[in-house]
C-alpha positions in Angstrom: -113.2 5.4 13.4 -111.6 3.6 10.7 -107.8 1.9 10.8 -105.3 3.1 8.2 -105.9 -0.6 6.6 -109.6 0.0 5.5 -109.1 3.6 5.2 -106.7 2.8 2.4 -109.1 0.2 1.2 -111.5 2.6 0.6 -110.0 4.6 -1.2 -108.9 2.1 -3.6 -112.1 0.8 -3.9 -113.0 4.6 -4.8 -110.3 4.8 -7.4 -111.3 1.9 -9.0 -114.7 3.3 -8.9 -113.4 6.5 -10.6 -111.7 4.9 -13.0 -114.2 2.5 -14.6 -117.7 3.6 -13.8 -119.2 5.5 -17.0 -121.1 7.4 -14.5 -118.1 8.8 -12.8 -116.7 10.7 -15.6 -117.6 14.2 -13.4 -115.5 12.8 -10.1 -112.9 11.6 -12.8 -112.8 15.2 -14.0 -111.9 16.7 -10.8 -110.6 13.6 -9.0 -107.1 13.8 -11.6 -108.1 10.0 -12.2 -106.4 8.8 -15.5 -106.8 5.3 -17.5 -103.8 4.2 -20.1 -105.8 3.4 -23.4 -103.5 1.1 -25.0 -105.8 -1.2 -26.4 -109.6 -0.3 -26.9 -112.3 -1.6 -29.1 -111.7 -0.2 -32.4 -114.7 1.7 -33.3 -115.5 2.9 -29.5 -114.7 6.7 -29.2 -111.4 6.1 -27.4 -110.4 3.5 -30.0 -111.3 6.1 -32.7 -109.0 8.6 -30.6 -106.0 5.5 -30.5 -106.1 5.2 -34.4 -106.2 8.9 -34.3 -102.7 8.7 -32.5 -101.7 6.0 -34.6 -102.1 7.8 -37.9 -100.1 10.9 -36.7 -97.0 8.3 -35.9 -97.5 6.2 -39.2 -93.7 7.2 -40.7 -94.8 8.0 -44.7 -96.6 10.9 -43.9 -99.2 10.3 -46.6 -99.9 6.9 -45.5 -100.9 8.5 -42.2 -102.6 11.2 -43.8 -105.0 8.6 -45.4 -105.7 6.6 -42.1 -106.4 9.7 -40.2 -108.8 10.9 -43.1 -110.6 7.9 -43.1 -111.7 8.7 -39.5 -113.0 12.4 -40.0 -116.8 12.6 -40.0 -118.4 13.3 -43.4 -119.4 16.8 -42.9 -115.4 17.6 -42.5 -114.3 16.2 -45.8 -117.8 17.9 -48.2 -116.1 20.8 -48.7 -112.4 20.8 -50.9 -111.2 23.6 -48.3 -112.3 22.3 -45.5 -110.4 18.9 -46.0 -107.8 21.0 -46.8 -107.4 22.5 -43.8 -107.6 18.9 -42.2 -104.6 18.2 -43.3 -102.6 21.5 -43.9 -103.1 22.5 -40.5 -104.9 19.7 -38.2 -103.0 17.0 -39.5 -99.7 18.4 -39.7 -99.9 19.7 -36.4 -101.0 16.8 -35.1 -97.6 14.9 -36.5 -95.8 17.3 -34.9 -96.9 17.2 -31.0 -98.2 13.4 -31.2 -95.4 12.9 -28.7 -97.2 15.0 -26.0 -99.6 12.4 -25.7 -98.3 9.6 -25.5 -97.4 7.4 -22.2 -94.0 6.4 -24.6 -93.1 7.6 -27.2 -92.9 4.5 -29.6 -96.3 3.1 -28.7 -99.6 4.7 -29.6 -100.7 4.5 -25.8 -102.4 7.3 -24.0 -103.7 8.6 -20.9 -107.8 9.3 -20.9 -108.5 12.2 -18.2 -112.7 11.8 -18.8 -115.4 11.7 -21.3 -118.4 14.2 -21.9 -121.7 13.4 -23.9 -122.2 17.1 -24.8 -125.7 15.5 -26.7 -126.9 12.4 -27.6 -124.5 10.5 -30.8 -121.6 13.2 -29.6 -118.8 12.3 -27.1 -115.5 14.5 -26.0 -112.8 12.4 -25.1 -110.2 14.4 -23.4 -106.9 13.0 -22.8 -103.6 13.8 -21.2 -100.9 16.2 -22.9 -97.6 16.5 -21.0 -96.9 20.1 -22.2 -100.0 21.1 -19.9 -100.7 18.6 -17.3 -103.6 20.5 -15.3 -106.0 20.7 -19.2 -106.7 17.6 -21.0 -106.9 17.8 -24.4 -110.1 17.4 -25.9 -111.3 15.3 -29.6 -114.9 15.7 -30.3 -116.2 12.5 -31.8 -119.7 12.0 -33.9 -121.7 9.2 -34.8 -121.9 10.0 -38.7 -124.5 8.3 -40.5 -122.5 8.2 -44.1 -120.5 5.3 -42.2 -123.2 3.7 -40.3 -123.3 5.8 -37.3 -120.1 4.8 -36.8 -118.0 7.5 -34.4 -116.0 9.7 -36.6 -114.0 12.9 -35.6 -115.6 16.0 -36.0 -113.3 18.4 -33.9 -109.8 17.4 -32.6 -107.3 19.2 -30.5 -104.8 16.6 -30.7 
């Protein structure tokens, strides 16, 4: 039988576990395990999803507008209406609730729930959205060869 010392050891050492093993991402789904991105590698998907935030609180709107369009993936912005509806209704909406993500609401730092590979060069970040604490919300990222196979957003719920 273990003591209440090393029982609360090991389920530290689990937490950790949960919270920085890639292969985790499952147990982190169900576990309610959360990490504070505040500051990631700038082209790794959750440091496309932190400049996705940072964009939506960028005060001249069209300033913003241009940062978060330079992280959309190709395919979104080949069509006029399509890019359109980027920023009419993504965009906009995204200015609008950027507060419900975010840890504080002057600094662009979030809470990342878990990750999903849905295929190879694809990746869902999901992340934490006070208005409905039990659903992350999910931004699905793409590695898009017109910028190098850089990740690039393809869908976002944010």
């Amino acid at each position: 039988m273990l003591s209440r010392a090393a029982a609360y050891l090991l389920a530290a050492c689990l937490l950790t576990c949960l919270a920085t093993a890639p292969g985790c991402q499952q147990a982190r789904k169900f576990s309610g395990v959360r990490t504070a991105v505040s500051n990631p590698a700038p082209e790794s998907p959750e440091g496309i999803v932190h400049q996705v935030i940072q964009s939506a609180m960028t005060a001249e709107e069209e300033a913003g507008w241009s940062r978060f369009r330079a992280l959309l993936h190709s395919k979104q912005l080949q069509s006029p209406s399509s890019e359109r509806n980027w920023r009419t209704m993504n965009y906009s909406t995204l200015r609008r609730k950027v507060k419900l993500y975010l840890e504080d609401d002057t600094s662009p730092t979030y809470q990342l729930c878990y990750t999903e590979e849905p295929r190879a060069g694809a990746v869902k970040v999901f992340i934490a959205n006070e208005k409905n604490p039990d659903n992350c919300t999910p931004c699905q990222l793409e590695q898009d060869p017109a910028a190098g196979n850089a990740w690039r957003i393809m869908l976002c719920s944010i």
